[in-house]
C-alpha positions, 0 to 999 in steps of 0.5 A, a space after each residue: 500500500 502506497 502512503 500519501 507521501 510515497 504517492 505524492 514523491 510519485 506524482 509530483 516527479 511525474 508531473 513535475 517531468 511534464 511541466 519541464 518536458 513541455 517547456 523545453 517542447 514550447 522553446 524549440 518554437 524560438 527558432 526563428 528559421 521555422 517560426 514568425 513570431 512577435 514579441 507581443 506573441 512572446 508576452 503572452 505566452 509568458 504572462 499566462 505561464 507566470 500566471 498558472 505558475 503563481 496560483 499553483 505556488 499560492 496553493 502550496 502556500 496555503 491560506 494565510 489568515 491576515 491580521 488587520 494591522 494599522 
């Protein structure tokens, strides 16, 4: 039987290796012999990376209570 870390160690190689896999996939559209492309285009693609990326990091933050302060 599998413990929830040994299963989280398991999923999150894995799905961690995608992430990567897919990244390195998504640079080879930088080569400019085979792709016409612009900087806007770039931003975008970007600006919602980063985007997913600082949602998943706040999940793994967890919920932090804030106090009122003055």
């Amino acid at each position: 039987m599998e413990t929830r870390k040994q299963r989280f160690i398991r999923l999150a190689t894995y799905r961690t290796n995608l992430v990567l896999e897919k990244l390195r996939i998504l640079g080879n559209l930088s080569n400019k012999t085979n792709y016409d492309y612009t900087d806007e285009e770039i931003n975008k693609i970007f600006a919602a990376i980063d985007s997913q990326l600082r949602i998943a990091k706040a999940r793994f933050a967890g919920k932090r209570k804030k106090q009122f302060s003055l």
